[in-house]
C-alpha positions as CSV (number, residue, x, y, z in Angstrom):
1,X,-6.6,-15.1,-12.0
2,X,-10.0,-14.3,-11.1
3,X,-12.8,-14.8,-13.5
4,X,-15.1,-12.3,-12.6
5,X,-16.4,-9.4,-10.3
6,X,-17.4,-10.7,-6.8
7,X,-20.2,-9.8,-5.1
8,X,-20.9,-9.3,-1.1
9,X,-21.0,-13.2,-0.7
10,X,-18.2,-14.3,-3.0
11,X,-16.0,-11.4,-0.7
12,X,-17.4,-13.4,2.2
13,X,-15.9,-16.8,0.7
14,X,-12.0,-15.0,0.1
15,X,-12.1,-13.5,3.2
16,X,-8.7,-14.0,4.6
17,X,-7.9,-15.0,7.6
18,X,-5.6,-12.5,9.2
19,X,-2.3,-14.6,10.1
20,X,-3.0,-17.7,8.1
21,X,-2.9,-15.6,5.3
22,X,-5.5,-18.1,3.2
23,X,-9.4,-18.0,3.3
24,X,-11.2,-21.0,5.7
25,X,-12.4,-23.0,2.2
26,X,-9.1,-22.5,1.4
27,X,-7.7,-23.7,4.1
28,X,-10.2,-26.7,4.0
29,X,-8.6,-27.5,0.4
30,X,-5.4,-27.3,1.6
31,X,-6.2,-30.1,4.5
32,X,-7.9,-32.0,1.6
33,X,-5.0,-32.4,-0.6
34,X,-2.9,-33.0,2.2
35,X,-5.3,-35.8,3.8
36,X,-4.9,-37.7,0.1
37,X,-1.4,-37.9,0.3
38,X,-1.3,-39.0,3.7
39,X,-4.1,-41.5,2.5
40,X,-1.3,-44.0,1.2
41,X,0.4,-44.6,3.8
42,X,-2.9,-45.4,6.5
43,X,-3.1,-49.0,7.5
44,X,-6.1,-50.2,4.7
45,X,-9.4,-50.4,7.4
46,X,-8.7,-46.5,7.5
47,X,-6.9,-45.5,3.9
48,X,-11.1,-45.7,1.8
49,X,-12.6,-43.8,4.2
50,X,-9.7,-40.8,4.7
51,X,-9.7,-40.7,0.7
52,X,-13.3,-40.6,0.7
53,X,-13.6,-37.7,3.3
54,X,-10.6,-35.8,1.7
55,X,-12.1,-35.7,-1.7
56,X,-15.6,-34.8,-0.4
57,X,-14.0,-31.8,1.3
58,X,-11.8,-30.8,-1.6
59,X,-14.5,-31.0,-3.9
60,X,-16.6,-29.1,-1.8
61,X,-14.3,-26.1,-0.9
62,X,-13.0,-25.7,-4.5
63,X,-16.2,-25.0,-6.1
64,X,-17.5,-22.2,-4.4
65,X,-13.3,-20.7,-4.3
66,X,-14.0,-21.2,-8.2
67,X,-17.0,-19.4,-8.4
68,X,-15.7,-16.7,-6.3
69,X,-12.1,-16.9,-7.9
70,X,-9.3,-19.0,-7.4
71,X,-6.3,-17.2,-6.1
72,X,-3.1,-18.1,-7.9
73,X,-1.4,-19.2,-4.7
74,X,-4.2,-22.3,-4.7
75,X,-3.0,-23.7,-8.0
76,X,0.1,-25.9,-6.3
77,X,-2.5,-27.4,-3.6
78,X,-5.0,-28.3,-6.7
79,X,-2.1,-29.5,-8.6
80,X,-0.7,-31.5,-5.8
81,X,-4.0,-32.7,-5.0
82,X,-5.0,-33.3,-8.9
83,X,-1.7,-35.7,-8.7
84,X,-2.5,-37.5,-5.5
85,X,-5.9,-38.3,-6.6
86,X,-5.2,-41.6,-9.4
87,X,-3.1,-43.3,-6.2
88,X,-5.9,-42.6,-3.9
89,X,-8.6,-43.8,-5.8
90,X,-7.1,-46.7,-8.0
91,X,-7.3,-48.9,-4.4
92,X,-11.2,-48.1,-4.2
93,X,-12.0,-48.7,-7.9
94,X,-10.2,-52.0,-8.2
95,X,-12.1,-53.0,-5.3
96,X,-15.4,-52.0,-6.3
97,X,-14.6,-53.8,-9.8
98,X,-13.4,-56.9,-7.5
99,X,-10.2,-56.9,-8.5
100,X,-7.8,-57.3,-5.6
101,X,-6.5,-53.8,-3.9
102,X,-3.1,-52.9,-5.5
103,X,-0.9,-50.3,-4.3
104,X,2.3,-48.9,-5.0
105,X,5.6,-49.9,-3.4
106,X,6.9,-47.8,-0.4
107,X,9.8,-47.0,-2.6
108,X,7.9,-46.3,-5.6
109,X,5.4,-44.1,-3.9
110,X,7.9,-42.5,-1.5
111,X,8.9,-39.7,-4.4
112,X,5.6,-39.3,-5.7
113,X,3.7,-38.6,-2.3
114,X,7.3,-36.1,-1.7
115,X,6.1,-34.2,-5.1
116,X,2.8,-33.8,-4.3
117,X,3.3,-32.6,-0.5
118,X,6.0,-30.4,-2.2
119,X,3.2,-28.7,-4.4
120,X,0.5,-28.4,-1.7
121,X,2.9,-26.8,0.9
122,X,3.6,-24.2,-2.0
123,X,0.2,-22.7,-1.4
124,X,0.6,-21.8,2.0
125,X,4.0,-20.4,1.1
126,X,3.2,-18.3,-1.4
127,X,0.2,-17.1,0.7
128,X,2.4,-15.7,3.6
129,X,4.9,-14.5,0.3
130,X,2.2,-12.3,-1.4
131,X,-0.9,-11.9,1.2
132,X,-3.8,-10.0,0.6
133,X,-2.9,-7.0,2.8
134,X,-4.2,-6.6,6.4
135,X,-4.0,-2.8,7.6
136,X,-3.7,-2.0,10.8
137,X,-6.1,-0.4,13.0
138,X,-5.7,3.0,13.6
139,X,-5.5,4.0,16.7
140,X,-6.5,7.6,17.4
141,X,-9.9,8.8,19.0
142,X,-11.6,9.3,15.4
143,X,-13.1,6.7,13.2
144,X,-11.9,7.3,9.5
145,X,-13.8,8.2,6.9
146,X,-12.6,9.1,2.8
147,X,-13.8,9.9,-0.5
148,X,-11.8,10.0,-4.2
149,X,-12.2,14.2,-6.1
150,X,-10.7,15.0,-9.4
151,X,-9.7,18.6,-9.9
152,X,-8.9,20.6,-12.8
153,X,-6.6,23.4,-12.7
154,X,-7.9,25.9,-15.6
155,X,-4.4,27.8,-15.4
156,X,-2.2,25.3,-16.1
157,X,-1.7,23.3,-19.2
158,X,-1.1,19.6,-19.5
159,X,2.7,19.3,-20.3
160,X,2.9,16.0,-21.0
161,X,0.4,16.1,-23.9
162,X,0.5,18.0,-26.8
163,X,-3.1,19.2,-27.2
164,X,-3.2,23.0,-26.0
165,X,-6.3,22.6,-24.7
166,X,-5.6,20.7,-22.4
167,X,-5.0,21.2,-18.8
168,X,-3.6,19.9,-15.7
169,X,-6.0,17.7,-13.7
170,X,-5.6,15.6,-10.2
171,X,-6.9,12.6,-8.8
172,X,-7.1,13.0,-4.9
173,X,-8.4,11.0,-2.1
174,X,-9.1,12.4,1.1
175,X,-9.2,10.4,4.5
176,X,-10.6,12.4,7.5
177,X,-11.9,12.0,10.8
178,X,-15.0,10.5,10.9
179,X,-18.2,9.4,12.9
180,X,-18.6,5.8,13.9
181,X,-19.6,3.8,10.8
182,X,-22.7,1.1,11.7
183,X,-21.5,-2.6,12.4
184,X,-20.5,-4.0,9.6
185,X,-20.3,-1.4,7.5
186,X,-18.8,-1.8,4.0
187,X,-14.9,-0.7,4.2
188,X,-12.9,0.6,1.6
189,X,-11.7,-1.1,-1.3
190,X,-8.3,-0.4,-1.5
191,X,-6.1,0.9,-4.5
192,X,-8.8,1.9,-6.1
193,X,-12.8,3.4,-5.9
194,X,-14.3,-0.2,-7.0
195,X,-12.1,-3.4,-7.4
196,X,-12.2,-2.7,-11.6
197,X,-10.3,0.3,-10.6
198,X,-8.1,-1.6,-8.2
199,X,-7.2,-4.2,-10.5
200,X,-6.1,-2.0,-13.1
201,X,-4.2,-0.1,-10.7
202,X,-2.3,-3.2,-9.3
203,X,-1.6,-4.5,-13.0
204,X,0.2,-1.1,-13.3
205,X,2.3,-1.4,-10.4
206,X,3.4,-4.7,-10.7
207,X,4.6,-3.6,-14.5
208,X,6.2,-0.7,-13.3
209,X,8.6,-2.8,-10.9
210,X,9.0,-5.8,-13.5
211,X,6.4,-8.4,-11.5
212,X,4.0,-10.2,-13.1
213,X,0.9,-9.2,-12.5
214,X,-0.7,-12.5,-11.4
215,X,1.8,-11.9,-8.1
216,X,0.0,-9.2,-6.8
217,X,-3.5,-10.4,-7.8
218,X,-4.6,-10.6,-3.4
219,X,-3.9,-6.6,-3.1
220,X,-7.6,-5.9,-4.7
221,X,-9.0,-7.8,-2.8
222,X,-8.1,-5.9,0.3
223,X,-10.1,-3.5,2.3
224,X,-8.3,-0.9,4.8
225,X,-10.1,0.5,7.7
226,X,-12.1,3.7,6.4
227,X,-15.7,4.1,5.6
228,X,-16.5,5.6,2.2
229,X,-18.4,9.1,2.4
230,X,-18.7,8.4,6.4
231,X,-20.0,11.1,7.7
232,X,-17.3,13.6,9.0
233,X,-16.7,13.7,12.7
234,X,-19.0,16.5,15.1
235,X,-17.9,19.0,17.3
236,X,-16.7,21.4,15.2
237,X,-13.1,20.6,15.5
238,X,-11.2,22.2,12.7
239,X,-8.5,19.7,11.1
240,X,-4.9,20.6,9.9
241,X,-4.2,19.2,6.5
242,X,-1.5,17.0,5.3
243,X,-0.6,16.7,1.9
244,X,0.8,13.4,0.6
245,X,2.6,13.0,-3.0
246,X,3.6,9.3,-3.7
247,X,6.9,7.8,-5.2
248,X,7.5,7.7,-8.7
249,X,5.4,5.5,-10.1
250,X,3.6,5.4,-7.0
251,X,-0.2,6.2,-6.5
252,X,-2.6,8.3,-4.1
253,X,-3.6,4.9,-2.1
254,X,0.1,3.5,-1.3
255,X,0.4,4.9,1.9
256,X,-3.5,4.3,2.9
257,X,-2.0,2.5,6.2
258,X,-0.6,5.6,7.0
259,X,-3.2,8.7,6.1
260,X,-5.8,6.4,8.2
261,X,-3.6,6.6,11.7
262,X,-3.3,10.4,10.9
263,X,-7.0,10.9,9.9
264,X,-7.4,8.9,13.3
265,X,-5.9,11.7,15.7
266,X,-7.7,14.8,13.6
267,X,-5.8,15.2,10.3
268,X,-7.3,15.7,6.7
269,X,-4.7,13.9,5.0
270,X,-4.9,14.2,0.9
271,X,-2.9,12.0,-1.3
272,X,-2.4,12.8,-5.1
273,X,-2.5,10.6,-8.3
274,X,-0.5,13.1,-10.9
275,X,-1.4,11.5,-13.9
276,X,1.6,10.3,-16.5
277,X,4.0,10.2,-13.3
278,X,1.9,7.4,-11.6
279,X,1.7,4.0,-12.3
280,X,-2.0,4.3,-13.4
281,X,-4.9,7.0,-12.5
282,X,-8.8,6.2,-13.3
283,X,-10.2,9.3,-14.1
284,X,-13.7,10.3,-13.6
285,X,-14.7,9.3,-17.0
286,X,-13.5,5.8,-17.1
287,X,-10.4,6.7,-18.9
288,X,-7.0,5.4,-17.6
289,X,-3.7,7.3,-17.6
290,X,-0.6,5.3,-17.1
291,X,3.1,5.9,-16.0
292,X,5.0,8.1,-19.1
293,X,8.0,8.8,-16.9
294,X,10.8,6.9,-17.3
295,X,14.9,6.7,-16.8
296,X,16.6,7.1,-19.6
297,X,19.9,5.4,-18.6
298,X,21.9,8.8,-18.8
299,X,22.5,10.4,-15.1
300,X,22.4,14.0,-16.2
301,X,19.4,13.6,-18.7
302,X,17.6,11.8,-15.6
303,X,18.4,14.7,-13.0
304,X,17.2,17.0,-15.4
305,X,14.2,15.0,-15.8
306,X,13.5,14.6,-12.3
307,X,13.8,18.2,-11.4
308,X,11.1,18.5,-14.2
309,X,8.9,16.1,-13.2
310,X,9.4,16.9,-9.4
311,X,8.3,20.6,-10.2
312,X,4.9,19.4,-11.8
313,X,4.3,17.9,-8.9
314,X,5.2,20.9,-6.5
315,X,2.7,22.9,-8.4
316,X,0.3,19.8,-8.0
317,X,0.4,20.2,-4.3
318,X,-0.1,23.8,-4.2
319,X,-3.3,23.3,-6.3
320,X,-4.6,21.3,-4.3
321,X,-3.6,23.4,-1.2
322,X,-5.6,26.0,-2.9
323,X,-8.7,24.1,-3.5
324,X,-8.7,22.6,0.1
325,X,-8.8,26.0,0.8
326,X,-11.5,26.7,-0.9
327,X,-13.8,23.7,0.1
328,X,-13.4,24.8,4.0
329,X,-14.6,28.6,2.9
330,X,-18.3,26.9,1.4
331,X,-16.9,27.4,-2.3
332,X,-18.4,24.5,-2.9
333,X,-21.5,22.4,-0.7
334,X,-19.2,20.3,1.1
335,X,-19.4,18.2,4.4
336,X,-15.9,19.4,5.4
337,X,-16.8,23.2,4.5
338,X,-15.7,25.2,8.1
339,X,-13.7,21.9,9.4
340,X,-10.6,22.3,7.7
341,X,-7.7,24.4,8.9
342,X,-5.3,25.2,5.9
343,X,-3.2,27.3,8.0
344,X,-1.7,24.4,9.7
345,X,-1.0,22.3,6.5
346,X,2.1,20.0,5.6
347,X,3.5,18.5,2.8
348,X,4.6,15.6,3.0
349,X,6.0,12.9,0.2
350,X,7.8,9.5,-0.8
351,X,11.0,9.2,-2.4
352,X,10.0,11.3,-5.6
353,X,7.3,12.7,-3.9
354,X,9.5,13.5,-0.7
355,X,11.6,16.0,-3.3
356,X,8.5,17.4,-4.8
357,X,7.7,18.2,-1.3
358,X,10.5,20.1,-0.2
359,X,10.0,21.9,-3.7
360,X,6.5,22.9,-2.7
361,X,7.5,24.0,0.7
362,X,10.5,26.3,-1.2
363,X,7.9,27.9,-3.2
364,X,4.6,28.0,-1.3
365,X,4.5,29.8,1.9
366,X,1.2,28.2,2.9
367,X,3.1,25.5,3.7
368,X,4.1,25.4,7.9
369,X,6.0,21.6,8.0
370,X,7.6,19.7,5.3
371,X,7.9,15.8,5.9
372,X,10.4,13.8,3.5
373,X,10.1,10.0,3.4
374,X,12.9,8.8,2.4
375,X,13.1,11.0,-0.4
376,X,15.8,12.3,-3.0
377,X,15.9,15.9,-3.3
378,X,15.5,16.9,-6.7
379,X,15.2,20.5,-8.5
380,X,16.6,23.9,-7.3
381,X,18.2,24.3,-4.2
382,X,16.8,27.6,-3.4
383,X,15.2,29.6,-2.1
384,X,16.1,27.7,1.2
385,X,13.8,26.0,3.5
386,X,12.3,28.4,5.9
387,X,9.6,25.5,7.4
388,X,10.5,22.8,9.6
389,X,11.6,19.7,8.4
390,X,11.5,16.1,9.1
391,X,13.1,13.5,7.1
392,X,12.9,9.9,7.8
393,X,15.4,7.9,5.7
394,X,16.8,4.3,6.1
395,X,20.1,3.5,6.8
396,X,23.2,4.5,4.2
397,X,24.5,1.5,2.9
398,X,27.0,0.8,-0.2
399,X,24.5,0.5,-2.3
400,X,23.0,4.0,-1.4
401,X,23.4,6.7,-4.2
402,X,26.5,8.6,-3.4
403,X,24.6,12.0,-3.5
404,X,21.9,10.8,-1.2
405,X,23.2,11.7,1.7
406,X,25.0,14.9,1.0
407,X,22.1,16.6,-0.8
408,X,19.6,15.9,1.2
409,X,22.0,17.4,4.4
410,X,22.7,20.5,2.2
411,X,19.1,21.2,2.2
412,X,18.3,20.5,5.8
413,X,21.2,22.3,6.8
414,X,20.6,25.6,5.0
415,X,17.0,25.7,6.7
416,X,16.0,28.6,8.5
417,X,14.0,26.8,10.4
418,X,15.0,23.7,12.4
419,X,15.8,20.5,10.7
420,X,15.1,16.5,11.7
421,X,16.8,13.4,10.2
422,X,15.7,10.1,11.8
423,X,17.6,7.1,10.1
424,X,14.8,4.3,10.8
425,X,16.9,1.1,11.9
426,X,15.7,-2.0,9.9
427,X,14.1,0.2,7.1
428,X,14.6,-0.3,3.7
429,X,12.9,2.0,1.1
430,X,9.8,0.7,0.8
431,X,9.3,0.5,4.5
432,X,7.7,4.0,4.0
433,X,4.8,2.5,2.3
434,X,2.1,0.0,2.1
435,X,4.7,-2.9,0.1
436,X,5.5,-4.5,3.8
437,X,1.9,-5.1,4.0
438,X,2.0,-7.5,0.8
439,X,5.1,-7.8,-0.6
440,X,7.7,-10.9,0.7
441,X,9.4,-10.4,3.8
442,X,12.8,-9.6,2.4
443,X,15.2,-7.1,4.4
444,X,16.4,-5.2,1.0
445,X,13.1,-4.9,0.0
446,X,10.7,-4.0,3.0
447,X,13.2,-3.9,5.8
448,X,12.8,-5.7,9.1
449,X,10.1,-3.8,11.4
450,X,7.3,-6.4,10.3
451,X,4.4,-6.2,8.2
452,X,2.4,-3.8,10.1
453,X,5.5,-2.4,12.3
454,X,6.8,-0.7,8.9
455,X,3.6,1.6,8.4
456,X,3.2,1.8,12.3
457,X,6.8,3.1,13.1
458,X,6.1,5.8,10.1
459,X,2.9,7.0,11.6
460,X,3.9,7.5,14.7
461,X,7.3,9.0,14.2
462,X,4.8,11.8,11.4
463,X,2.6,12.3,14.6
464,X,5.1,13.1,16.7
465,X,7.0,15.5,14.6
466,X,3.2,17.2,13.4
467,X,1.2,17.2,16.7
468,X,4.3,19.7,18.0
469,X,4.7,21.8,15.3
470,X,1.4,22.5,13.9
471,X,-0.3,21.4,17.1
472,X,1.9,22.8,20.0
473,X,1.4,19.4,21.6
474,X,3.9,19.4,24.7
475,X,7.7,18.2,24.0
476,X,10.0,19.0,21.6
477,X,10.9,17.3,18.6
478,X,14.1,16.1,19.7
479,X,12.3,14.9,22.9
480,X,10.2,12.5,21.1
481,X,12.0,11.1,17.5
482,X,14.8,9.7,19.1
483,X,12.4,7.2,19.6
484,X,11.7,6.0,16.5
485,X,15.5,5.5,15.3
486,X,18.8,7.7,15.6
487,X,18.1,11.7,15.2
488,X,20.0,14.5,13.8
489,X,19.1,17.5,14.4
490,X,19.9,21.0,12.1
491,X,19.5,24.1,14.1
492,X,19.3,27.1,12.0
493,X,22.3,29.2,11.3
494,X,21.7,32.6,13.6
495,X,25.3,33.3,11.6
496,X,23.6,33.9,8.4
């Protein structure tokens, strides 16, 4: 709905106000419209000079909004307001022409003034409905810092194109412990490098799921907490590394809420885009890759699919392993050459991505934790986990795919290492993500931890389970996740 690219002071305009969910003009419109309504029924000394004041205001808080861009959400306070208006003003015209003051009948204008506050309290509505999302601050002792690569792997061919030429390249965006940014420095755009990018990666995802796009049109104009190319933190610490595939369809930045509380207490977390899997992926060039995976309505064509797809992403995360690698041996010039510690990595992944992570764990040794979000395991079931495991999953429920539950125990079970389920109470799927930070409040949807409880509860339940096994930071895991929702735990059969 916006008509063009903001700058710095049109940002300043539509910044939201966090808990009111709507900018302060348009808040000021909003008071407007309601003040003309109300208007109608003011004993006449005051009814001229309310309309007068309300239209001032509304005329001088929608034209900078429509400069900056309207948000779609406004449209039922203007069309309220643009319906109000005639009844407010016919009193003051007929006067000013001499003719006597007319108005309309209580019981006439009973219904209309109804409509019109029906329309304006829309806006608000649909603000707190569809929000531009607020991330929360991270809490750990490290600002955060990130920056967007693109890698190519010269050993592995594109398999979803037939050109032979071709090979497999990744998006990735890295958020890291950083020094302390100046005040007021620019934060992150999120979804995206530059809002263009942002835009055409929300348009992606709301087709992917079926929304309109024009729902989700307040998510590019978010900003999460990081700095872009902030310097990385001093002292020399060396980071572990977490590696983060999203859901299907899913991108690099959906769990940004949740790679900056990690990069906050010392991770390098890197999240992938794997191009024709997720929704959309900008490369480098300009060009734009969409989604080509899709269900094809027969169950065992779709496992067979998923397992395919899944392993393209296992070798994904590898890859990138390996370049990570690389970067902190001074491969390349790079600020985080000699800071990275790859021998302490985890993969880690959503739903799809939560299956391609077990995969890469099975395969890839480098690997010392695996973390499943609520993920479906796809693919081979051996070799067996040998890593330990956490997997955070909501709650079974009728509507649960029958071989949910039992799969995903199989493979925790047959670990060699010690296994974690935490069932999340109040989770849904999507809990596990960003969506609770700007999609509606409904339980089957988002769950019921909040809007910033959902990626808050997921952090900290990650922390725990990484700080003691690739930290050694004091307690056991089964000391500390029965904290964040009811724990199973899968000790390793010494039978085998």
């Amino acid at each position: 709905m916006r008509q063009r690219t903001p700058g710095a002071e049109d940002e300043r305009v539509t910044e939201i106000i966090p808990g009111l969910f709507m900018s302060p003009l348009e808040i000021l419109v909003l008071l407007g419209a309601v003040a003309l309504v109300v208007a109608r029924w003011l004993p006449p000394a005051a009814r001229p000079r309310v309309t007068i004041a309300a239209g001032a205001v509304l005329a001088m808080s929608a034209f900078p909004l429509g400069l900056a861009g309207i948000r779609w959400q406004l449209l039922p306070v203007l069309a309220g307001a643009a319906l109000a208006v005639p009844f407010a003003l016919a009193p003051l015209l007929r006067r000013r022409t001499g003719r006597p003051a007319w108005r309309a009948r209580w019981w006439l204008a009973l219904p209309g003034s109804a409509a019109c506050a029906g329309l304006i309290a829309a806006g608000p509505v649909a603000a707190w409905a569809f929000p531009v999302p607020e991330f929360p601050a991270p809490t750990g002792a490290f600002a955060v810092g990130t920056r967007v690569v693109q890698w190519t792997d010269p050993l592995r061919p594109e398999t979803f194109t037939a050109d032979p030429n071709d090979r497999r390249t990744v998006v990735v965006q890295l958020w890291y412990p950083a020094q302390r940014s100046p005040a007021g420095a620019q934060r992150a755009q999120y979804l995206g490098r530059t809002q263009a990018e942002a835009r055409t990666v929300a348009a992606a995802l709301a087709h992917g799921v079926g929304l309109p796009g024009f729902l989700v049109d307040g998510v590019p104009q978010a900003r999460s907490h990081a700095v872009f190319d902030a310097p990385v933190a001093g002292g020399g610490e060396r980071f572990p590394v977490v590696l983060f595939s999203p859901g299907s369809g899913g991108v690099r930045t959906q769990n940004t809420a949740w790679a900056e509380e990690l990069a906050s207490h010392g991770y390098l977390v890197a999240a992938l885009d794997h191009p024709y899997d997720s929704a959309a992926v900008v490369l480098a060039d300009g060009r734009v890759i969409t989604s080509e995976t899709a269900s094809t309505g027969d169950p065992d064509q779709d496992e067979k699919l998923a397992a395919d797809w899944t392993a393209v992403r296992a070798a994904d995360l590898s890859f990138v392993l390996t370049r990570l690698t690389g970067l902190d041996r001074g491969e390349t010039a790079d600020p985080l050459t000699g800071r990275l510690d790859t021998g302490r990595a985890a993969v880690t992944g959503h739903s799809m991505g939560g299956a391609a992570a077990l995969q890469a764990a099975r395969q890839d040794r480098r690997f010392a934790a695996v973390i499943d979000l609520d993920g479906f395991p796809h693919g081979p079931a051996s070799p067996a986990l040998d890593r330990p495991t956490l997997a955070l999953t909501q709650a079974v429920t009728p509507a649960t795919d029958p071989r949910y539950l039992p799969r995903l125990t199989a493979a925790l079970k047959a670990n060699s290492a010690t296994s974690y389920r935490v069932t999340v109470p109040g989770a849904a799927h999507l809990t596990f993500m960003d969506g609770p930070l700007y999609l509606p409040p409904v339980p089957s949807i988002v769950g019921t931890l909040g809007r910033t409880g959902s990626p808050c509860v997921v952090a900290a339940a990650t922390l725990a389970f990484l700080d003691a096994v690739l930290r050694g930071g004091p307690g056991d895991p089964a000391g500390v996740l029965p904290a964040y929702g009811r724990l199973t735990v899968y000790p390793p059969d010494t039978g085998r």
